[in-house]
N, C-alpha and C positions, 0 to 999 in steps of 0.2 A: 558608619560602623558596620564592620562587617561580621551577619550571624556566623556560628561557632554553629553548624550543625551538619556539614556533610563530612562525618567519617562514614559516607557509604562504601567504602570500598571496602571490596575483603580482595588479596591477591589473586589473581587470573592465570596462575602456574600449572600448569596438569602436574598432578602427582607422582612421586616417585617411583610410583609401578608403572603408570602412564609412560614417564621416559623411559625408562628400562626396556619396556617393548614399543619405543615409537617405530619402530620400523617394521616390528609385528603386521602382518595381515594388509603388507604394502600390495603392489599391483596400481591396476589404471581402474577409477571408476568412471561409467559413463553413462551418462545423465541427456538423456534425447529430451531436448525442447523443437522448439517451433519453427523461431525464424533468428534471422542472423542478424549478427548485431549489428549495430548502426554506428555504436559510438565506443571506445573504451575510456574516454576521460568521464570519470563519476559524475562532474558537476554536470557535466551533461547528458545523462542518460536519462532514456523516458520510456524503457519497453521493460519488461519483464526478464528477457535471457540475458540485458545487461547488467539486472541489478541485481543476478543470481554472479555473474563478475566482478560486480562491485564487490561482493562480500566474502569472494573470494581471497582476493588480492591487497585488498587494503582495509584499515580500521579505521571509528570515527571516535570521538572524546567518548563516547557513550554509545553502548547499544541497546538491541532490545531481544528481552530475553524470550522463550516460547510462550510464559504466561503475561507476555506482553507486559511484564512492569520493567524500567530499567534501570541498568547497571554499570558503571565503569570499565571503559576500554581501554585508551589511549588516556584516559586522566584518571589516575589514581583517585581523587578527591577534589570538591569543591564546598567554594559558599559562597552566598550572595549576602547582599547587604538586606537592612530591613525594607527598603523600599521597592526590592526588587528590582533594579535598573544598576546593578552590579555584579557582574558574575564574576569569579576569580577559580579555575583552574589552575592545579596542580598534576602537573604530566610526568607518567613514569619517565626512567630513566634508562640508557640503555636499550632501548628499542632501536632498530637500524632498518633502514628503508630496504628493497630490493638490490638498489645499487651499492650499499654497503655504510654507506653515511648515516647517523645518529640522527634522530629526529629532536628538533627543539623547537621551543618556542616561536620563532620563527617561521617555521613551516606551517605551523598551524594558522597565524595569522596571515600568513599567504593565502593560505587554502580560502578560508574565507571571505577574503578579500577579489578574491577569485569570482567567488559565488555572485559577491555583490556587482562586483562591476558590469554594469550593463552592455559588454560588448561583447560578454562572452556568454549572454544568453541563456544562462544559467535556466532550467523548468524551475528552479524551486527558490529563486531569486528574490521573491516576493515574503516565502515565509520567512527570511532574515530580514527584512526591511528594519526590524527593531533594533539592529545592531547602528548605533551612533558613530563607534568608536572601538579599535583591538588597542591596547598595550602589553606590552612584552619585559617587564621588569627585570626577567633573568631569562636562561633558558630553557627553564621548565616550569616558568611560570606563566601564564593567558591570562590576561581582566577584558572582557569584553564590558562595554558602557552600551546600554541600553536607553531609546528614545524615550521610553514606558514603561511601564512595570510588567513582566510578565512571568508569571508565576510557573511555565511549562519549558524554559528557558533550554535546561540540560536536557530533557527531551528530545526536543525539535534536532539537537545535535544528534540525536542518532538514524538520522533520517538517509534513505538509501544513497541521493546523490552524497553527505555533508562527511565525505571520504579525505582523510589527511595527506593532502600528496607533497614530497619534496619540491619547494620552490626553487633550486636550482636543476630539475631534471622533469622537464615538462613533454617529453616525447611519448604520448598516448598511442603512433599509431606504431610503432617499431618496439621500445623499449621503456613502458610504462611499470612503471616502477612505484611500490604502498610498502606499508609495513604487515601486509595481509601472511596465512599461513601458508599461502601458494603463489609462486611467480608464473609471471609470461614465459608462455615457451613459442606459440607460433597460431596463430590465425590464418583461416582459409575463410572468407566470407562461402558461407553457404556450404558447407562441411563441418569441419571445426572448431573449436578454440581449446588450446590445450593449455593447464599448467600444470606445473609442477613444485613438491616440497621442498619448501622456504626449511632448509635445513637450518635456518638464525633465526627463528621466529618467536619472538617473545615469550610466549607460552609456552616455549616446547614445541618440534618436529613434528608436524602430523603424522600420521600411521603411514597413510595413502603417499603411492610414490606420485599420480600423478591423477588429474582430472581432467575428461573430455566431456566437453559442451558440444555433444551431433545435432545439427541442424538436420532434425526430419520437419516436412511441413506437415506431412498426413498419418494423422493418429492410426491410420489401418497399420501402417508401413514403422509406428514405433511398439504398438503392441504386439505386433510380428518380431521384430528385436528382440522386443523383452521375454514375449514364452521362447525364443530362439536359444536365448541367453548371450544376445551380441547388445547387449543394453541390460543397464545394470540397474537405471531408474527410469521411469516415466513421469515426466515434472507435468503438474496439472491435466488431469483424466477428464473427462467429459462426463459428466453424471450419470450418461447410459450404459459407461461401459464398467462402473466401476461392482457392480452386482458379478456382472459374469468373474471379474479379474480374483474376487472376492472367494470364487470357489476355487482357483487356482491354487494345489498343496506347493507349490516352488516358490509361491507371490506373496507380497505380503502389504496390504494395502490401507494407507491413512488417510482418513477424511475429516479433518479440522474443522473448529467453526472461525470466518474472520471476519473483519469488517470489511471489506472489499464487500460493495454490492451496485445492482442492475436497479435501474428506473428507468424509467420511461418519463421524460424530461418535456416538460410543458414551458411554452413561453408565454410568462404572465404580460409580454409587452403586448401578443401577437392572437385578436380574435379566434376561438371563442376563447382561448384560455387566463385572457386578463380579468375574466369574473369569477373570483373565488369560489361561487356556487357551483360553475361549471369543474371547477377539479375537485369539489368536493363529493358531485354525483358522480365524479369517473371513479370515488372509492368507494361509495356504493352499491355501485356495479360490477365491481371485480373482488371477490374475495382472497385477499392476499397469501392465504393458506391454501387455495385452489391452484394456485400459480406455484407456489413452492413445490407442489407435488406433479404436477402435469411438466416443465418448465426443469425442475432443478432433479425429479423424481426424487424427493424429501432427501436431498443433500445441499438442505440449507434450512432459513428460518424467517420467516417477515418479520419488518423493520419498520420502523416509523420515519427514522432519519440514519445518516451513517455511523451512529449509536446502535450495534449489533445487541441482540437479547444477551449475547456472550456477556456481554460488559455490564459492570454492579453499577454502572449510570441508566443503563436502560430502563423505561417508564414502563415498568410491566402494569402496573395500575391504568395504563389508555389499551382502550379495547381494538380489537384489529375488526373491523364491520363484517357483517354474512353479506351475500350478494343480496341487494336488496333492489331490481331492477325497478319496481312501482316506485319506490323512496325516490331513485335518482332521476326516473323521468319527470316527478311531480318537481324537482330544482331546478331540472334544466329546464322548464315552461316557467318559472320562478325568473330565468335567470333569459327570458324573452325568445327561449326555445319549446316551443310546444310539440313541436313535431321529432324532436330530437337533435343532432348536431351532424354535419359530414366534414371531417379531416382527414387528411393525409397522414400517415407516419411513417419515418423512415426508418428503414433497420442496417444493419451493417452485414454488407454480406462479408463471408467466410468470416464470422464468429458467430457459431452453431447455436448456442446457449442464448445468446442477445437475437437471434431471426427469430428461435421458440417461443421466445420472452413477446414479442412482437405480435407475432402473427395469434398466442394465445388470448395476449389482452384483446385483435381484432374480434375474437369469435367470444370471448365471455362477456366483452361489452355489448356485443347488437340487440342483448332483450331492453336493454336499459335505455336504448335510444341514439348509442353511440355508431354511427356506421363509419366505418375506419378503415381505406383506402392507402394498404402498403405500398409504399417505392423503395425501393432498393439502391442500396448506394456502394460500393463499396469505402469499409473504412477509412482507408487511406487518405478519403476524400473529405473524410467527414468534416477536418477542421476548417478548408475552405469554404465549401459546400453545404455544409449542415449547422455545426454550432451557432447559436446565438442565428439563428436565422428562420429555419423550419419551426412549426409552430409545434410541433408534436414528434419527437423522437427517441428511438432504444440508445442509451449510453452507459455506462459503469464504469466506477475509477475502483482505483488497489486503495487499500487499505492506510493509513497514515499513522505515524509515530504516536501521536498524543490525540486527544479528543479535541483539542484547541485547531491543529491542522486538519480534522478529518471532517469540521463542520462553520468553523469562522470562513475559512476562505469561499464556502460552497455555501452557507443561509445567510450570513448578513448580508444589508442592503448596498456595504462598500465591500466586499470579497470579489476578490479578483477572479473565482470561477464562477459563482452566481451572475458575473457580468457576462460569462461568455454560455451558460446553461437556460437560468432560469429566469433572470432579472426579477428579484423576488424582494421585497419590501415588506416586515414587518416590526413594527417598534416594539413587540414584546420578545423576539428573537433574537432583535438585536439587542436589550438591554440585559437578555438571561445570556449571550455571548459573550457581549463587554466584560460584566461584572465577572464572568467564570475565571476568565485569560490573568484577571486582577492580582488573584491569588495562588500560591503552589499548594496550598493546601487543600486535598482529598474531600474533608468532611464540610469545607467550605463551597469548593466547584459544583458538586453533586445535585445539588438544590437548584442551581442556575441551570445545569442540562436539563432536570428532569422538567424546567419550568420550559424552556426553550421544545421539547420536546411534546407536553401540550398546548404550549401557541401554535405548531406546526400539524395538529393532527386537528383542530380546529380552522388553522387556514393553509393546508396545504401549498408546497411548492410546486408537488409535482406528484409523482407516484414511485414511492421510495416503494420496489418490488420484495426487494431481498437482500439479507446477509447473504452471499454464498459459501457453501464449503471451500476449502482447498484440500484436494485428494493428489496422492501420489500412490505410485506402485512399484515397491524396488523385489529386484531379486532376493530370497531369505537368506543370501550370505551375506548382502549389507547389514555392516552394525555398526552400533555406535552414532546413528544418525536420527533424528526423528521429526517429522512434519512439523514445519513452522511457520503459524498464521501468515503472517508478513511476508508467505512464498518465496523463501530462498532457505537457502542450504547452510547448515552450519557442520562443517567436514574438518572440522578443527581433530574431533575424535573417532573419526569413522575409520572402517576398516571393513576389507571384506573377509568372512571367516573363511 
């Protein structure tokens, strides 16, 4: 039987003054990120300037909104049954892909069918594993059959790869085609990627006639750009520079709080760090408020786990420790180290913010006993080279749709990134995860995080350093746009004045 409770939808029309001037305050905006992109098919995308693409171009059943609750995209309304292991989507109607074709039922069941099959390698393949089953009853209607109950279901759908593409027009690298507010117009790896106003767009015409994604790789050479004014945005600022941009009267600069955060990643498989004691004296040792401010220069907030203070599940009741150098040497002689510990950690070169993170924690650990011997790696290399391998290393993921994806896959002792970070084993973690994912209800989950949240500040994973900001800097004729946790752009309404 299926519950009678998702009329969450309210329509997603821009309004009648909205149309009236969609073409109002057109022009190219151009938005300098980093590096170029690797992939344009969504299912496959794993960098940051592709899944500012993703959300350009195409829509998922569900997205998420800047205060991160979410809302109906591509599905007008759903409901699940009581047991949770039924979902039934209802898809607007009327919506047309790039290519000109109606999107139904259909496509969607492609799309994720997509995800699953393991030959196309899907990064985020894992978090639908609960999917048993799609059926297609009409074609605007989805029942996805679930292995399990899981209470975050419509969620996890709005997740940056879980993008609705036509199943009969699968050409990602010439002529990729979504039902998004802007089309392909032409890619230049390493320059580049331009689209343009999806004049049939569900919601109504963007303003904007067109958007460019420039590949600058060096932040001198995009803030140069932007007080130029050959750069209209600066996507992700670097925390030093975001003070000076800050007095700029032309600039106009947002610094968000998200879940995306930096740790410094211990392997509980791999001496000294398989003794709980010993990652307990490494918090200790370092005060996590010291590193927010030296590291982030207070454009961020410490964290217990990737449950951000942002968020009304955060355990404000566990205390974040002062540096307590005498406490952590007396654990580490506890934990059959009297003399202290010497490990290597590795950082990632060219990402500035994770070397600081690094080389900070080397120099705040040494009164406490920790002497910590940096190697440098570059990124690129980390996932053969470092993950799941090094005993002690700088890492940080983005941000995730639900509290379900941004900490089951990464603390329990079966999560498919805890396998490749921390190998981390705890039965009170895993039982406050299980039970949370159970249910879709708020005032039921809450209790499971905040319990899951002190099993982890009593036995550490690792060194969860920080929530960080996300900062942007656009020029003051951008409008209509405003920083969004989950680092991408929503240009649905923007416009330059």
């Amino acid at each position: 039987m299926l519950t009678r409770r998702a009329a969450l939808a309210s329509p997603f029309v821009l309004s009648a003054l909205s149309r009236a001037h969609a073409q109002a305050g057109g022009g190219t905006l151009r938005i300098a990120c980093t590096a170029s992109l690797s992939q344009l098919d969504p299912a496959k995308t794993t960098i940051a300037e592709e899944y500012l693409w993703c959300n350009l171009a195409f829509n998922g059943l569900t997205r998420i909104r800047p205060d991160l609750s979410v809302e109906p995209e591509l599905a007008e309304s759903w409901t699940w049954s009581d047991d949770l292991k039924t979902w039934t989507f209802k898809l607007r109607q009327g919506v047309k892909f790039h290519h000109g074709r109606e999107m139904t039922s259909e496509d969607v069941a492609a799309s994720y069918r997509r995800i699953l099959d393991p030959a196309l390698v899907s990064p985020v393949r894992t978090n639908y594993a609960m999917i048993e089953g799609i059926d297609t009853p009409d074609a605007h209607t989805v029942v996805f059959r679930l292995a399990y109950p899981y209470g975050g279901f419509a969620d996890i759908l709005a997740d940056r790869q879980a993008k609705i593409v036509p199943h009969d027009a699968l050409n990602f690298t010439q002529a990729p085609s979504g039902t998004g507010p802007f089309r392909f117009a032409r890619y230049t790896p390493g320059d580049r990627l331009v689209v343009v106003r999806n004049p049939d767009y569900w919601e109504g015409a963007p303003r904007l006639e067109q958007v460019e994604l420039r590949v600058m790789p060096e932040m001198a050479a995009r803030l140069a750009g932007l007080r130029a004014g050959d750069i209209d945005i600066v996507w992700e600022l670097n925390p030093e520079d975001i003070k000076s941009l800050r007095d700029n009267a032309a600039l106009r600069v947002e610094s968000v709080a998200t879940a995306s955060w930096d740790a410094a990643i211990m392997n509980n498989s791999i001496a000294p760090f398989n003794d709980a004691r010993v990652r307990r004296a490494f918090h200790l040792a370092v005060d996590k408020r010291d590193v927010v401010e030296v590291v982030l220069f207070g454009e961020g907030s410490p964290t217990h786990s990737p449950i951000p203070p942002s968020h009304p599940f955060f355990a404000a009741d566990v205390p974040f420790n002062r540096a307590d150098p005498a406490a952590a040497r007396r654990l580490l002689a506890q934990a059959g180290h009297p003399n202290g510990v010497k490990v290597p950690l590795v950082i990632p070169v060219g990402r500035p913010v994770r070397e600081r993170l690094g080389v900070t924690l080397q120099q705040l650990a040494r009164p406490a006993g920790f002497d910590i011997e940096i190697q440098r790696v570059p990124f690129a290399r980390y996932s053969a080279e470092v993950s799941g391998k090094a005993p002690l290393y700088i890492d940080g993921y983005f941000a995730r749709p639900t509290l379900d994806t941004a900490t089951h896959p990464f603390l329990h002792s079966a999560g498919s990134w805890n396998a490749r970070l921390w190998k981390y084993s705890n039965p009170k973690v895993d039982q406050a995860l299980d039970a949370a994912r159970l249910t879709g209800d708020a005032a039921q989950q809450k209790p499971h995080y905040l319990a899951m949240q002190r099993a982890l500040a009593e036995d550490p994973c690792g060194y969860f350093a920080y929530a960080v900001n996300f900062a942007v800097a656009y020029r003051k004729q951008v409008q209509g746009v405003a920083t969004h946790p989950m680092r991408w752009f929503d240009l649905r309404q923007a416009y330059l004045a």
